[in-house]
C-alpha positions in Angstrom: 0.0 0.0 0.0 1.4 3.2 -0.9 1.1 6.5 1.7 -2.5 5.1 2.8 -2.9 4.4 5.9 -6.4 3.4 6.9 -8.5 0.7 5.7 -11.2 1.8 2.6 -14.5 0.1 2.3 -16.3 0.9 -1.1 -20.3 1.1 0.5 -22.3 1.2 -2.9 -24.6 -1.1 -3.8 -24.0 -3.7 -6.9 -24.3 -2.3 -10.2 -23.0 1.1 -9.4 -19.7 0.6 -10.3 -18.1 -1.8 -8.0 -15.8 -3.4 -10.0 -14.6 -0.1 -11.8 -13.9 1.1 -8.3 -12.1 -2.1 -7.6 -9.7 -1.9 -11.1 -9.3 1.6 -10.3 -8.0 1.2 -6.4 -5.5 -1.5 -8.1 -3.6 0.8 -10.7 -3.9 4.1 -7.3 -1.7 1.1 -5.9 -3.9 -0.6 -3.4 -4.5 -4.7 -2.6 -8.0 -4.8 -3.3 -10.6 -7.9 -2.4 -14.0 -7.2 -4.3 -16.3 -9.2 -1.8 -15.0 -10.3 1.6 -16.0 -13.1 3.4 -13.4 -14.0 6.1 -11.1 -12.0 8.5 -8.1 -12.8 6.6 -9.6 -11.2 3.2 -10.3 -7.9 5.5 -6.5 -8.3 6.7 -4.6 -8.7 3.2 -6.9 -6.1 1.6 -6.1 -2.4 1.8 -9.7 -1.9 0.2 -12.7 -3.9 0.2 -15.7 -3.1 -2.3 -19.4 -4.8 -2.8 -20.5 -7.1 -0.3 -21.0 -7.6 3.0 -19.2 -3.7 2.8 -22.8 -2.0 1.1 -24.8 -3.7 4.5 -22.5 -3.9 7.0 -20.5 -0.4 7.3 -21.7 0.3 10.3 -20.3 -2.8 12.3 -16.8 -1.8 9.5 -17.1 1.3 10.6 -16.8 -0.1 14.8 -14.0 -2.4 14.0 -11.9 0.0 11.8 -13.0 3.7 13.5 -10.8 5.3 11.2 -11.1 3.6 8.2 -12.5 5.8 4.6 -15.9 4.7 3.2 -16.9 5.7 -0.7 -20.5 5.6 -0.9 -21.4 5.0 -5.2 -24.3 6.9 -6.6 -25.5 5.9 -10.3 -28.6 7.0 -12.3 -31.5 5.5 -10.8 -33.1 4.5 -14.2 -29.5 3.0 -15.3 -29.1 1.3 -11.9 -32.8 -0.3 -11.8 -32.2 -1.6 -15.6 -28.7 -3.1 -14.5 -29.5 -4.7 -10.8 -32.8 -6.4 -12.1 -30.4 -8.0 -14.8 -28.0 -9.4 -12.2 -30.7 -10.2 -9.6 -32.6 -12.5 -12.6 -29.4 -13.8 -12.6 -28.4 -14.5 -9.1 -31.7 -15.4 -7.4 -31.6 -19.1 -7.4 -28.0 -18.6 -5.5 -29.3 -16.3 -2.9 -31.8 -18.7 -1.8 -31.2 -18.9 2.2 -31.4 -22.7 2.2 -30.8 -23.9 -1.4 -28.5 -21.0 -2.5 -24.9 -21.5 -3.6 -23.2 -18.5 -2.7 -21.4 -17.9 0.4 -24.0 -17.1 3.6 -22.8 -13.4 4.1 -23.1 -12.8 0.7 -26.7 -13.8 1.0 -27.3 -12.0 4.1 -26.1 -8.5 2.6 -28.4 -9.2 -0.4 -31.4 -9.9 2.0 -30.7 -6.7 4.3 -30.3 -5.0 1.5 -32.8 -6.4 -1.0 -35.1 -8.6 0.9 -34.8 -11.5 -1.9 -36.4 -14.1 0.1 -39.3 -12.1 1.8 -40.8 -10.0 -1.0 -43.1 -10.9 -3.7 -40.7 -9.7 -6.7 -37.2 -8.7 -6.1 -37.0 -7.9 -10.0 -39.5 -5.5 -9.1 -38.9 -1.6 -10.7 -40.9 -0.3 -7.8 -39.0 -2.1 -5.0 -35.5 -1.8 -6.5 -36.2 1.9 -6.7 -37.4 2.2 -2.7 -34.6 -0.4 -1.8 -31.8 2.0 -3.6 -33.4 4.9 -1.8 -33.7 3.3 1.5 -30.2 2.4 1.4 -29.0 6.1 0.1 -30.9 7.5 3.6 -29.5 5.1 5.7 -25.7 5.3 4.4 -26.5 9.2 4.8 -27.9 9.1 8.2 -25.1 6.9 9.5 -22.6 9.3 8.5 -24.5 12.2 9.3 -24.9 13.5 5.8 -27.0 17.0 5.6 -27.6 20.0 4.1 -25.9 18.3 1.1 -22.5 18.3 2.7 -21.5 15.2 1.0 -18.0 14.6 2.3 -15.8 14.7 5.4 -12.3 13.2 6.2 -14.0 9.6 6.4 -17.0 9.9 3.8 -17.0 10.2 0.2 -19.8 9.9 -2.6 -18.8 9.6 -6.3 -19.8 8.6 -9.6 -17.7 6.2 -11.6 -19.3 8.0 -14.6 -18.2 11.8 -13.6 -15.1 12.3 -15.0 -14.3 15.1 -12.0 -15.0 12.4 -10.0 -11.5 10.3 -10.1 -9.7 13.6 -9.4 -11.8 13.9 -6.2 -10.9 10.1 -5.4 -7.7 10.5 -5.3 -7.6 13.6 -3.4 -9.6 12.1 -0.9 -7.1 8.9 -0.4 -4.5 11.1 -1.1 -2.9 8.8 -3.5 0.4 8.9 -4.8 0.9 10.9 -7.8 3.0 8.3 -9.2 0.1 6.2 -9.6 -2.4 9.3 -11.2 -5.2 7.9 -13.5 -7.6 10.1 -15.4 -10.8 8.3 -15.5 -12.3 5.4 -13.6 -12.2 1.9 -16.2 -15.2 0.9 -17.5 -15.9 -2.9 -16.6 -18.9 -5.0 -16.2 -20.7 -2.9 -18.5 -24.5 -4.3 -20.5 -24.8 -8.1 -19.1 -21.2 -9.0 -18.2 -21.1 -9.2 -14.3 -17.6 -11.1 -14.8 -15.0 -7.8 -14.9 -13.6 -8.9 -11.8 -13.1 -12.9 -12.2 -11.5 -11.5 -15.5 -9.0 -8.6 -14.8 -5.6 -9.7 -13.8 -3.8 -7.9 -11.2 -1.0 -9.3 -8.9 -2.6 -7.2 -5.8 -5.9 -8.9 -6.4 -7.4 -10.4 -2.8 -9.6 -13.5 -2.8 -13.0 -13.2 -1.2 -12.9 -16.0 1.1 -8.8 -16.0 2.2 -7.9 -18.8 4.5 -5.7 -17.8 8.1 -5.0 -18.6 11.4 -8.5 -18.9 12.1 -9.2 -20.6 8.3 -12.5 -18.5 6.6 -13.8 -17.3 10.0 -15.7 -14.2 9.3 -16.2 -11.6 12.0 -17.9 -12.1 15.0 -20.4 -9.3 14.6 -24.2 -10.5 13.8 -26.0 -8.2 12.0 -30.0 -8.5 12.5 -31.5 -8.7 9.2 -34.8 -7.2 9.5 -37.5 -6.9 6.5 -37.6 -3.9 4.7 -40.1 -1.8 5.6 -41.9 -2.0 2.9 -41.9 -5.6 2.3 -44.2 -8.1 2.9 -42.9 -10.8 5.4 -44.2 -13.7 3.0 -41.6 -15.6 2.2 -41.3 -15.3 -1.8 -40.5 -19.0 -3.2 -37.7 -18.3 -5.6 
């Protein structure tokens, strides 16, 4: 890691530019895991994007108090179009019982999402309310008003405003050696395999294996329904 010195936890949702944020983090020089599931992924990684990060900053934020956190804002029409092509995509994996993919995956999906408690997670309506439920709560956390959109530990960007990498890296402070002009475009239409793909030698796996093997953290997160949602489990 080069002249950071704090953790940074990318707190956007999926589909708002995750992975670009992750391929640009590499070439600013940091060891990047996009998705972590154990303690030891959280120790190699200097940054950690996607999930659990976009449901579980606030427990992030208690075990690394002075850690950064980049909150990723898209066009709500764009985003809707985009998530309810990777949610048709992932459903049968985020089944709580059935589902292949790791369980805190599945749990930030369902805090986030409520996949296996409303009637359609593919939804326009929903996905709208769940982005904007998500937005208030990420502001509210970090105290967010009066449009002050930034402090020392909070920033929001768009991976599609050009201004925007400039105020990254000013924000991490990154070494100038490692200046980029604009975030990469990756996972862009239907691919949701940018990350699998791009090669990078500071690449962090997901589910890294340590002294205590995958043990995740020992915080547990309450997943409550949405507020909106109806508590009928939806058969996916």
């Amino acid at each position: 890691m080069t002249n950071q010195q704090t953790k940074v936890f990318v707190i956007g949702l999926p589909r708002t530019g995750t992975t670009s944020m992750s391929i640009a983090l590499l070439a600013l020089g940091y060891k990047v895991a996009h998705q972590g599931f154990t303690q030891q992924t959280f120790a190699l990684a200097d940054a950690v994007t996607d999930a659990p990060c976009f449901s579980d900053y606030p427990y992030l934020h208690q075990l690394y108090p002075n850690a950064k956190f980049i909150y990723l804002n898209r066009n709500i029409d764009a985003w809707v179009a985009s998530m309810q092509m990777l949610l048709s995509k992932m459903l049968p994996h985020l089944h709580p019982q059935s589902g292949r993919f790791h369980p805190v995956m599945k749990r930030s999906f369902e805090a986030c999402f409520g996949v296996s408690t409303c009637r359609d997670p593919l939804d326009e309506h929903h996905l709208r309310r769940c982005f904007a439920y998500h937005q208030q709560q990420v502001y509210e956390y970090f105290n967010i008003k009066n449009n002050e959109l930034e402090n020392h530990q909070f920033l929001e960007i768009d991976v599609s405003t050009p201004k925007d990498m400039s105020r990254l890296q000013q924000f991490l402070m990154a070494n100038i050696a490692n200046n980029i002009p604009n975030f990469p475009h990756s996972n862009q239409g239907s691919d949701v395999a940018g990350w699998d793909e791009f090669r990078h030698p500071n690449k962090v796996v997901s589910n890294a294996s340590g002294q205590l093997r995958r043990k995740y953290f020992d915080y547990k997160p309450m997943v409550k329904p949405l507020p909106w949602v109806n508590t009928e489990v939806n058969q996916i």
